[in-house]
C-alpha positions as CSV (number, residue, x, y, z in Angstrom):
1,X,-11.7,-1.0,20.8
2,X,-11.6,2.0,23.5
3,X,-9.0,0.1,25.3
4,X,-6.9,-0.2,22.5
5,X,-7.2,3.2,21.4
6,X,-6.4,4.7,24.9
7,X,-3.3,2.1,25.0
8,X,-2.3,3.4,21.6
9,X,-2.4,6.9,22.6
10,X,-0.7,6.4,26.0
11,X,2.3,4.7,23.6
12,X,2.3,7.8,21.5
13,X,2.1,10.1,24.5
14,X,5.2,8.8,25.9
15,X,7.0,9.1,22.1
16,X,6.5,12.6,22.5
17,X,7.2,13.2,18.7
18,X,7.3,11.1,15.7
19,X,7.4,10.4,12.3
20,X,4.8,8.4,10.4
21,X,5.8,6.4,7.0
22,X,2.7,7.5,5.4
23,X,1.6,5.3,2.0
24,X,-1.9,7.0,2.2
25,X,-3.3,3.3,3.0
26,X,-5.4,2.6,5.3
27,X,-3.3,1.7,8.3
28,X,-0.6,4.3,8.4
29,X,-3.7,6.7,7.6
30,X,-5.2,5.8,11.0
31,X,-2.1,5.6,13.0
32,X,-1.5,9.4,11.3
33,X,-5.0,10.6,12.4
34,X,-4.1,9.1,16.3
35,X,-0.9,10.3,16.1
36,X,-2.0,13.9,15.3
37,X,-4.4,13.5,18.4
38,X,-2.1,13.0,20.6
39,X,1.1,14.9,19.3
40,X,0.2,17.6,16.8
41,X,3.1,19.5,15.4
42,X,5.2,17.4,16.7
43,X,4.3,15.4,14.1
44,X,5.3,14.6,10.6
45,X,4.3,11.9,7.7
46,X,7.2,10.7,5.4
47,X,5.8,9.6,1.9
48,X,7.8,7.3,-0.4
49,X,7.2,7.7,-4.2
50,X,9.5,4.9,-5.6
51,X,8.4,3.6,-9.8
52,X,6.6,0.9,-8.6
53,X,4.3,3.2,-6.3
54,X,0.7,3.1,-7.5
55,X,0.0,7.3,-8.3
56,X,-3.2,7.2,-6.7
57,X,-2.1,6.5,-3.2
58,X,0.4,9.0,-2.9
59,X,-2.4,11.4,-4.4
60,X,-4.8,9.8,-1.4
61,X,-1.2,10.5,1.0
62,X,-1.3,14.2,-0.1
63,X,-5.4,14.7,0.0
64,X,-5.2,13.6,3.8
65,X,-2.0,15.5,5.0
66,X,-3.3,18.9,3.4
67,X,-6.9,18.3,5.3
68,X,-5.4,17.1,8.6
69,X,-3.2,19.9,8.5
70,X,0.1,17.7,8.7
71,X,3.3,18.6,7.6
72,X,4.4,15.9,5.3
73,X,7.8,14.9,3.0
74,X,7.8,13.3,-0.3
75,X,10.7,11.3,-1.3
76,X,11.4,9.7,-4.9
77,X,13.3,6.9,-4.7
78,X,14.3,5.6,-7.8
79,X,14.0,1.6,-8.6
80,X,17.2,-0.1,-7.1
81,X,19.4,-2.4,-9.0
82,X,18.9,-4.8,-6.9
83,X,15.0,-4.9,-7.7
84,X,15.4,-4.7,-11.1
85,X,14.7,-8.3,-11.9
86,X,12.2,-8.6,-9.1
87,X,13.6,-10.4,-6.7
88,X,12.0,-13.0,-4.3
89,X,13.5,-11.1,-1.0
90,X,12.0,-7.4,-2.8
91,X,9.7,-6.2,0.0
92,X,13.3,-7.0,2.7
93,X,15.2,-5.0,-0.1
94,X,12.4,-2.2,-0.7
95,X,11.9,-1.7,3.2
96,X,15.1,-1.8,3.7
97,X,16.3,1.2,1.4
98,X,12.3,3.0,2.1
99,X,13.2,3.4,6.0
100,X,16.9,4.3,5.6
101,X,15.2,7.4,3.7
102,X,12.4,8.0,6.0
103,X,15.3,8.0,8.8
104,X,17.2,10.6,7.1
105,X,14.2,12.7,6.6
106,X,12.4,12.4,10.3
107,X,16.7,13.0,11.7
108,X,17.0,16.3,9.2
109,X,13.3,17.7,11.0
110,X,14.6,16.5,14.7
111,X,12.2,13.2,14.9
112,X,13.9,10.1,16.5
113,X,11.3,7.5,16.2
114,X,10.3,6.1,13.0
115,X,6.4,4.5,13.0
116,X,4.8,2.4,10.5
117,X,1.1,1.0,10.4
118,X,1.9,-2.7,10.6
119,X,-1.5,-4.4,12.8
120,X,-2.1,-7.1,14.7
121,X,-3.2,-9.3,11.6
122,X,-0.1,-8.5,9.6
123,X,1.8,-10.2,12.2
124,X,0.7,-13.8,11.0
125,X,0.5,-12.7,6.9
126,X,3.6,-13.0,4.3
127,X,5.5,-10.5,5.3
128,X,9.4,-10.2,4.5
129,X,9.9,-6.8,4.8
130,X,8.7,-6.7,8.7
131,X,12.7,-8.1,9.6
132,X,13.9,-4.6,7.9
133,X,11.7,-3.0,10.0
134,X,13.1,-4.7,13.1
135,X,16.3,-4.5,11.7
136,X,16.2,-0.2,11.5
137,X,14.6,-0.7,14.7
138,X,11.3,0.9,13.1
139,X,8.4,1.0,15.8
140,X,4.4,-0.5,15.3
141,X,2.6,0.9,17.8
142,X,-0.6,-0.7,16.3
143,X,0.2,-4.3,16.5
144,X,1.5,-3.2,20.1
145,X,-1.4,-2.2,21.2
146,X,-3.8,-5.0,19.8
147,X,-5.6,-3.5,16.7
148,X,-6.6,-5.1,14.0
149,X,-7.9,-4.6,10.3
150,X,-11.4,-4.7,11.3
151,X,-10.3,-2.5,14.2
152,X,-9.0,-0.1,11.9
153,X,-11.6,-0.8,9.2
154,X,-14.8,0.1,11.6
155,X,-13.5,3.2,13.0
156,X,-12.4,4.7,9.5
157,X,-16.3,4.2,8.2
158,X,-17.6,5.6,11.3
159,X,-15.7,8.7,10.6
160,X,-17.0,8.5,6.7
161,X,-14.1,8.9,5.5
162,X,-13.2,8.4,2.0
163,X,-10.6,5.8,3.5
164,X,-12.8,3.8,4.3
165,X,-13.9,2.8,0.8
166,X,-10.7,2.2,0.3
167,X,-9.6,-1.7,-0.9
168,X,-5.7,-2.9,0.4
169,X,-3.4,-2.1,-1.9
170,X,0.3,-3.5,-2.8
171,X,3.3,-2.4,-4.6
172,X,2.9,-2.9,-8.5
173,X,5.8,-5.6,-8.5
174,X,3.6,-7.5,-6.7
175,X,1.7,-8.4,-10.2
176,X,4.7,-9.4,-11.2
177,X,6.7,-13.1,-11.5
178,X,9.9,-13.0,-9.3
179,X,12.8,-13.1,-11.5
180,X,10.9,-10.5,-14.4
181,X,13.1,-7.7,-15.6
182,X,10.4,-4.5,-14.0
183,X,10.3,-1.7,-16.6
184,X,8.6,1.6,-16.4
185,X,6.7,1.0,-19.4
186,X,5.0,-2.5,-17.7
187,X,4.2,-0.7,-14.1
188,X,2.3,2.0,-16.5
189,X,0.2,-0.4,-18.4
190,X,-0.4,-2.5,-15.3
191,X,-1.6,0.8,-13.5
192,X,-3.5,1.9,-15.9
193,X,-5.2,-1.5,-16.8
194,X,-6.0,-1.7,-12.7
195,X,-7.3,2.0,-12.9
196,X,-9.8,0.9,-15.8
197,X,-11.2,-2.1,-14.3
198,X,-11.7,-0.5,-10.9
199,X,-13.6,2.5,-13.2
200,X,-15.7,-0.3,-13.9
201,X,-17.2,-0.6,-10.6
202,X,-14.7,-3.8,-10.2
203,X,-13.5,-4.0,-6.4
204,X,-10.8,-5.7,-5.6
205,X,-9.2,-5.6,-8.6
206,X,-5.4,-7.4,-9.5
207,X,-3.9,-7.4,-13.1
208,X,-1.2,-9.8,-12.8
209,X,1.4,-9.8,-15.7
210,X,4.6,-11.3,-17.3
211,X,4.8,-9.0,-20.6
212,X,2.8,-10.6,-22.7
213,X,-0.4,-11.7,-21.2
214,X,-2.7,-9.4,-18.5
215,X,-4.3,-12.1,-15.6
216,X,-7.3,-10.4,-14.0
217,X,-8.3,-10.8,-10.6
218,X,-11.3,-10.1,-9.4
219,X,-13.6,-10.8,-6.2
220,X,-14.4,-14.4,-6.7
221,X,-18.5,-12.3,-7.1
222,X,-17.6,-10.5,-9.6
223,X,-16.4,-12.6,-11.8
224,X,-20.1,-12.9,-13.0
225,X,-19.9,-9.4,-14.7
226,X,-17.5,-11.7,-17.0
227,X,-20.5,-13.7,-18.3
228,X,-21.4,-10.3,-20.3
229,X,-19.8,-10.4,-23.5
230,X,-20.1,-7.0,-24.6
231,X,-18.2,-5.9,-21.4
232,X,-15.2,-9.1,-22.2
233,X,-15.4,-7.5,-25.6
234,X,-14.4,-4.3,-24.2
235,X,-12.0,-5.4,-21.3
236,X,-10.0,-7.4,-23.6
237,X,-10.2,-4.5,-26.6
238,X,-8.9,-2.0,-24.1
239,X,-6.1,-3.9,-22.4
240,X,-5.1,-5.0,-25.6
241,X,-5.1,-1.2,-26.4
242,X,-2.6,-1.0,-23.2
243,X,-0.8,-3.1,-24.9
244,X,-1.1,-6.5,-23.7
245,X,-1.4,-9.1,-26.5
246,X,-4.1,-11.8,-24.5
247,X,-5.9,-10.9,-21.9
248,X,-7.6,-13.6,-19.7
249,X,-9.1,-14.2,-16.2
250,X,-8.2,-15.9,-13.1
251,X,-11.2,-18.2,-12.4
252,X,-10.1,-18.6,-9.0
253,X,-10.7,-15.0,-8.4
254,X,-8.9,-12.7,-6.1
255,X,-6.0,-14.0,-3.8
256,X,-3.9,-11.9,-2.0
257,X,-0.4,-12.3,-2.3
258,X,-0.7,-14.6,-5.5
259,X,2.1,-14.2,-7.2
260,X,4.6,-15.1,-3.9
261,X,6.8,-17.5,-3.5
């Protein structure tokens, strides 16, 4: 891990200034904590805040920046036409129009290179926004430099940092089918049904929905917690409440990436 570290650093060294796409995950959180090691004030984190943004990360994206003492730029981009019936090439189209912002906003404070917190294991996942990133010529020092999830994941809890609690998130489309008209009102309730079940001590936690019916993921040992039936009682009641007219549960637990392709 060292190694990697002191390659990473060397690579951010020879930058000599940057700016960080910052969702206040954990992977552009750690590349913004070795960035300000190295760099400083010639630093700064770019933040996206598009519809389908879930509120507490870009509360988490704020929390950090203010303590590390970063200068950081929100950006509200509204939902494209183009995404509005969720598309199957949304993260290309998403990426696409999120750099072209963050590239406007690093040019307009003098930065030239634009990084983002894609790892070594991301490499080999589902990922179709990564060819707008080599499109807008967007830089990864991370996967450069070898580091990995667990990499990133082991040095975030030995700082204790809150981060480190922290589960992988994904855009709210993501619960989505491709092809579903996204509405404000659905990313809300889907939110806000995720935001209850993870009150409930339920980690990860995935509310997959087409409308009518809220699909509940869960880590596959959780789904015990399901055998209760004073606490299905009040799942169902309360996403009903949401607004969801049946609620039911994967049996095949968490997956990430379930609803693609």
């Amino acid at each position: 891990m060292s190694q990697k570290i002191i390659h990473l650093h060397r690579h951010l060294e020879k930058l000599g200034s940057c700016a960080v796409a910052f969702s206040g995950g954990q992977d552009s959180a750690f590349l913004l904590y070795h960035a300000f090691e190295v760099l400083r004030e010639r630093l700064l984190a770019v933040t996206i805040s598009a519809p389908y943004t879930i509120k507490s990360d870009l509360a988490e994206a704020k929390r950090v920046t203010e303590r590390v003492g970063i200068l950081q730029v929100c950006i509200d981009m509204p939902l494209l036409e183009t995404l509005r019936y969720n598309p199957e090439n949304r993260c290309y189209l998403c990426k696409r129009r999120t750099f072209e912002l963050i590239r406007v906003a690093a040019s307009a404070h003098g930065f030239v290179h634009i990084l983002d917190g894609t790892n070594v294991d991301d490499l080999s996942d589902y990922r179709p926004g990564a060819e707008a990133l080599r499109e807008l010529a967007i830089e990864s020092p991370l996967a450069a430099s070898g580091i990995t999830k667990g990499d990133i994941r082991q040095w975030l809890a030995g700082r204790g940092d809150l981060l480190s609690k922290k589960m992988p998130n994904s855009c709210l489309m993501t619960r989505m089918p491709a092809g579903h008209e996204v509405t404000d009102e659905e990313l809300r309730r889907i939110e806000k049904a995720e935001a209850y079940l993870t009150a409930q001590g339920l980690s990860p936690v995935r509310v997959r929905s087409d409308g009518k019916t809220a699909r509940i993921e869960v880590d596959r040992e959780d789904r015990q917690r399901f055998y209760n039936e004073d606490f299905i009682n009040a799942v169902s009641m309360t996403l009903k409440g949401y607004g969801y007219r049946y609620v039911s549960l994967d049996l095949d637990g968490y997956i990430m990436g379930n609803m693609n392709g």
